[in-house]
C-alpha positions as CSV (number, residue, x, y, z in Angstrom):
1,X,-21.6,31.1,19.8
2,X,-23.1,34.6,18.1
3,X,-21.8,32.6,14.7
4,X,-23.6,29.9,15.3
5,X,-26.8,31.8,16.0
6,X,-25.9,34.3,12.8
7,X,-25.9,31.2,10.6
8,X,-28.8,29.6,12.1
9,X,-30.9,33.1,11.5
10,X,-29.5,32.8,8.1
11,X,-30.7,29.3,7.7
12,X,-34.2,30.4,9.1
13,X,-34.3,33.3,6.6
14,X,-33.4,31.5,3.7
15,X,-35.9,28.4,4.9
16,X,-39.3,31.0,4.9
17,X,-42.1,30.0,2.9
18,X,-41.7,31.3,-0.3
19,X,-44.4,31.5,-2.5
20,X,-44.5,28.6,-5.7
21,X,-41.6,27.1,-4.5
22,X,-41.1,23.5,-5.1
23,X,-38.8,20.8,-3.9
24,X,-36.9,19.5,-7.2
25,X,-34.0,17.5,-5.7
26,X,-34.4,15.3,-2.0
27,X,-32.2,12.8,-1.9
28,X,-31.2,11.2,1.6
29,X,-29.2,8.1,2.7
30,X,-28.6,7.4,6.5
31,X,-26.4,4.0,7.2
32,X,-27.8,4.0,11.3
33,X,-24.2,4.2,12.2
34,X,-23.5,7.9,12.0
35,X,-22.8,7.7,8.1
36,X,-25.2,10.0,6.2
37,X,-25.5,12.2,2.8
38,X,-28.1,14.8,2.4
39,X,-28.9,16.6,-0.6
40,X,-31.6,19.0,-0.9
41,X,-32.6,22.0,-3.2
42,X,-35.9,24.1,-4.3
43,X,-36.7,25.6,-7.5
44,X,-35.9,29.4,-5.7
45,X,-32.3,28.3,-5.4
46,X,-32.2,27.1,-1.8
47,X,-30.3,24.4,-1.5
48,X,-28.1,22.1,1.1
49,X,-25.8,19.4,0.9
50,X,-24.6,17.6,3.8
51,X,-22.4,14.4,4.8
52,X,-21.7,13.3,8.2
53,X,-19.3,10.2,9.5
54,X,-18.7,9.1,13.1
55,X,-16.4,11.1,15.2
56,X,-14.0,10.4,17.6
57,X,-16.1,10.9,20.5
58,X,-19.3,9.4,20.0
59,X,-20.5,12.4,17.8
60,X,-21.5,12.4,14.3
61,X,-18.9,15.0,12.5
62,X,-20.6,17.0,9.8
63,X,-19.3,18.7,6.7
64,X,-21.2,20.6,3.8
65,X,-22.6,23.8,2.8
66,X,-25.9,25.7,2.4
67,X,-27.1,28.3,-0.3
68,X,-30.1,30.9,-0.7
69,X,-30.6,33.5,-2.8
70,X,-29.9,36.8,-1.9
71,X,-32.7,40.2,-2.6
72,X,-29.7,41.1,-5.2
73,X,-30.0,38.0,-7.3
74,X,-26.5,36.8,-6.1
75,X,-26.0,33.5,-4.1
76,X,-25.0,33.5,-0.6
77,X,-23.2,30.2,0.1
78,X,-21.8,28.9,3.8
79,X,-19.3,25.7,4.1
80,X,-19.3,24.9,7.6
81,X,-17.9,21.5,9.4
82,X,-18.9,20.3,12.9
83,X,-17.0,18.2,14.8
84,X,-15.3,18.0,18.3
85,X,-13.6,21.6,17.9
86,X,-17.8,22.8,17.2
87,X,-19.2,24.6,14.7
88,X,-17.3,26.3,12.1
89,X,-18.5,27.7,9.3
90,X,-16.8,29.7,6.5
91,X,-18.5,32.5,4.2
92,X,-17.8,36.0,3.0
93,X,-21.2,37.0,4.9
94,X,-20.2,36.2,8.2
95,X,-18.1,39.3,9.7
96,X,-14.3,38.8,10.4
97,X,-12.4,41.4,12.3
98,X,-10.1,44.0,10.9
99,X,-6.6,43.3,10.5
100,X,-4.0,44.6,13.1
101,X,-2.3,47.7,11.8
102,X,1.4,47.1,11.3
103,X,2.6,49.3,13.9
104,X,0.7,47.6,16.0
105,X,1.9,44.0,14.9
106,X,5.4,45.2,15.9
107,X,4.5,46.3,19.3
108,X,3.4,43.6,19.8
109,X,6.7,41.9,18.4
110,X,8.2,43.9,20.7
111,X,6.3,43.1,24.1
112,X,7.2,39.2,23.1
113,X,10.4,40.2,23.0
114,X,10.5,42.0,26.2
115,X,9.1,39.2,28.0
116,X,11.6,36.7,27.0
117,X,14.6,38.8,28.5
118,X,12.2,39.0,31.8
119,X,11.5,42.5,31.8
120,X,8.4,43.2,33.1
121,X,6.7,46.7,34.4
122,X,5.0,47.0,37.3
């Protein structure tokens, strides 16, 4: 849930008004039946593309990927899909956690281990 509402504040900062900005590619199909392409960009770099295709459960299962300028100059891009496991999107802004520290991998490894003997601590 908090990264869905991190890309949708993304979206919402990358979607302000920005001065002189002008729409130089719109192009849109829509079949009725859950089939759809969307392809969208402005002259500041913003751009979209978007497909979607019936889903399994009465859903329309979406796959494509925004991208905005960053204050830097570089691009910020997100690939996301959405379909009956939700929203997933994919991009080096969103935070990830750290990795597990080895030692701790193998206590881990060991616990698992520990458990299928049946030992257990009370």
């Amino acid at each position: 849930m908090k990264l869905f509402v991190f890309a949708c504040l993304v979206v919402l900062a990358a979607a302000r008004p920005q001065k002189d900005a002008e729409t130089v590619v719109d192009e849109r199909s829509d079949s009725g039946d859950g089939n759809f392409n969307f392809n969208f960009e402005t002259s500041h770099g913003i751009s979209e593309q978007r497909t979607g295709v019936p889903g399994a459960e009465g859903q329309v299962n979406m796959e494509g990927v925004f991208r905005f300028p960053l204050e830097d100059g570089s691009i910020a891009e997100v690939r996301f899909i959405a379909n009956e496991n939700g929203y997933q999107p994919e991009s080096a802004l969103i935070p990830t956690s750290h990795p597990l520290p080895a030692h701790a991998i193998e206590q881990i490894a060991f616990a698992e281990e520990q458990r299928a003997r049946g030992i257990t601590f009370e």
